[in-house]
C-alpha positions in Angstrom: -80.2 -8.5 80.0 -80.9 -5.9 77.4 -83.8 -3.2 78.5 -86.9 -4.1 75.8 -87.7 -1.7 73.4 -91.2 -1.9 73.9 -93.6 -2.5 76.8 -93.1 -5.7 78.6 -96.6 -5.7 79.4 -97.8 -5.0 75.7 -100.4 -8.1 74.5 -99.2 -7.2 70.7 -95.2 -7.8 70.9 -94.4 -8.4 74.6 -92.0 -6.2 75.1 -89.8 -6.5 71.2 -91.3 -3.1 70.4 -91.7 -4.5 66.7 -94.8 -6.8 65.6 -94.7 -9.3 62.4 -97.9 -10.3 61.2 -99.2 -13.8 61.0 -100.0 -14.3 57.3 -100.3 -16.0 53.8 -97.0 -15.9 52.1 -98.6 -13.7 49.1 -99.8 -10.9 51.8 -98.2 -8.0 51.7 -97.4 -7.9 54.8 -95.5 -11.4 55.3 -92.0 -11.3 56.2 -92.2 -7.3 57.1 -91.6 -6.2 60.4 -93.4 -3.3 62.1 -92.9 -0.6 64.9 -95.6 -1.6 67.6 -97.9 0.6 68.5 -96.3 0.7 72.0 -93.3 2.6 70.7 -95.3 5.0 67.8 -95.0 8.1 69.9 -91.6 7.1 71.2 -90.6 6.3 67.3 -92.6 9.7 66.1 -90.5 11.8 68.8 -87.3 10.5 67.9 -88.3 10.9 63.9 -89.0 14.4 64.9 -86.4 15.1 67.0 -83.8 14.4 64.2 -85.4 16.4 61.8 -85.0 19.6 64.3 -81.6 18.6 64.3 -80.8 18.9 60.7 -83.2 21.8 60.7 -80.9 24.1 62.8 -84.3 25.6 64.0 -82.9 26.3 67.5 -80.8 29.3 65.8 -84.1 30.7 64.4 -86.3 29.9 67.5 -86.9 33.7 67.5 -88.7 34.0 64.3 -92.3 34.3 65.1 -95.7 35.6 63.7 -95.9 37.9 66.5 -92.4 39.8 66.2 -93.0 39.6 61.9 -92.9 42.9 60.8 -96.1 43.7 58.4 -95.2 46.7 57.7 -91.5 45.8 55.9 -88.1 45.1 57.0 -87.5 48.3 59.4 -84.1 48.6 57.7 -85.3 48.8 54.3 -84.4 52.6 52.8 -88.1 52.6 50.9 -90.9 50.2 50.8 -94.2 51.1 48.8 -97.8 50.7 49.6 -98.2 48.2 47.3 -95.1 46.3 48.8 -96.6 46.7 51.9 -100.2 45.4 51.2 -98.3 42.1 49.5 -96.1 41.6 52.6 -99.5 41.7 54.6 -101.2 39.2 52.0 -97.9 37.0 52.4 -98.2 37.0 56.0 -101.8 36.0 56.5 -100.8 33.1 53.7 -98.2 32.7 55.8 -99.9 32.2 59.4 -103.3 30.4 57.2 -100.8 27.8 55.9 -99.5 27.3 59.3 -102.7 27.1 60.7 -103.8 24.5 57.9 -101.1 23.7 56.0 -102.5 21.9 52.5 -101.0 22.1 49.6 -97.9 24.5 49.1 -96.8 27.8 49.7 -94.3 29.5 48.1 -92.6 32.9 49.2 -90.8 34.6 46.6 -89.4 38.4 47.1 -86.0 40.3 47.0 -83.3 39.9 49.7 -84.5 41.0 53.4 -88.5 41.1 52.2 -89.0 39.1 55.1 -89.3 35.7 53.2 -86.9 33.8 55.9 -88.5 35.5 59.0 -92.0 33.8 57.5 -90.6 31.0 56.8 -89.1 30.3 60.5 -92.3 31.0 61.7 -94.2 28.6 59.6 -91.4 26.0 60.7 -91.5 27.2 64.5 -95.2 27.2 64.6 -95.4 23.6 63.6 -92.6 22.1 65.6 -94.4 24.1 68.7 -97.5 21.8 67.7 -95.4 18.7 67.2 -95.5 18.5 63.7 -92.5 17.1 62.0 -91.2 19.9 60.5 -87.9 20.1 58.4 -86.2 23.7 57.7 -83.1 23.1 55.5 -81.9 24.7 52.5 -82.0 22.4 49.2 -78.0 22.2 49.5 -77.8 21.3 52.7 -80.7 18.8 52.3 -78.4 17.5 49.3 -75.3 17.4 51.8 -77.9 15.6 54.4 -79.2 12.7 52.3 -75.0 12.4 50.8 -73.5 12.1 54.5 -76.3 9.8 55.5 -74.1 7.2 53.9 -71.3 7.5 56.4 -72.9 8.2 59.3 -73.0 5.1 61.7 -76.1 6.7 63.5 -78.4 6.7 61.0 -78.8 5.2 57.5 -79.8 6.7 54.1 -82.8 5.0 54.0 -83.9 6.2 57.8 -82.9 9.7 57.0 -85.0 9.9 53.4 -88.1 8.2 55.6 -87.7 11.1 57.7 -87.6 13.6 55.1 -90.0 12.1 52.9 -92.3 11.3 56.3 -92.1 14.8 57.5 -95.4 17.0 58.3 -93.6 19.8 56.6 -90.9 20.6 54.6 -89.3 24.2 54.5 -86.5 23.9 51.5 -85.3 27.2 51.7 
């Protein structure tokens, strides 16, 4: 006998994990199936989990607010004071947004201005926090969402719910 996706014990499905509600044909809900609430956290792990995947965060793990350098990229030949006070504005955007993240941010700034390195620890600060968080440049998000259709794991639609569903995105 299969092992039930959801609670045996659970008074709303009884074990199916999924719930269909009792109601007039012209409901919106007739005919729809839903996760049950026994199996949100397991479903909201799993939905997270995948988008760490295709984030490739693990390589980037080390990128941090406390190792960011405020006062430039140490391998830069020349950085100004004015450079430096706007990489100091950026990062206390930066560590606001991942504190509260509304709205957008945008980085913008020349190669090595540190824009990844914030970026990473935007991304790392929310997954530590158990946001879903998605880190992916906007080809390889393209490349996702196209190889979605062969994959027998997942399907396109589960993979753009994911995306779309995600706490934050981090096109980069």
């Amino acid at each position: 006998m299969a092992k039930p996706l959801g609670d045996p014990d659970c008074p709303h499905c009884g074990g199916a994990g999924y719930v269909r509600y009792d109601v007039p044909v012209d409901h919106e809900k007739f005919g729809k199936v839903e996760t049950c609430v026994c199996r949100a956290k397991d479903v909201a792990e799993a939905a997270r989990a995948r988008l760490f995947a295709m984030s490739n965060l693990n390589r980037l793990s080390h990128l941090t607010f406390e190792n960011f350098s405020q006062g430039g990229n140490p391998k830069a030949k020349f950085i100004s004071g004015q450079e430096r006070e706007n990489l100091r504005a950026a990062f206390d955007a930066g560590e606001e947004f991942a504190r509260n993240p509304q709205g957008w941010l945008l980085l913008e700034g020349g190669y090595g201005c540190g824009k990844t390195h914030l970026a990473a620890a935007i991304a790392n600060f929310a997954v530590n926090n158990g946001a879903p968080t998605l880190f992916i440049t906007v080809p390889d998000l393209l490349d996702s969402l196209r190889f979605a259709y062969d994959d027998p794991e997942t399907t396109f639609e589960q993979r753009f719910d994911d995306i779309r569903n995600s706490g934050l995105i981090n096109p980069r």
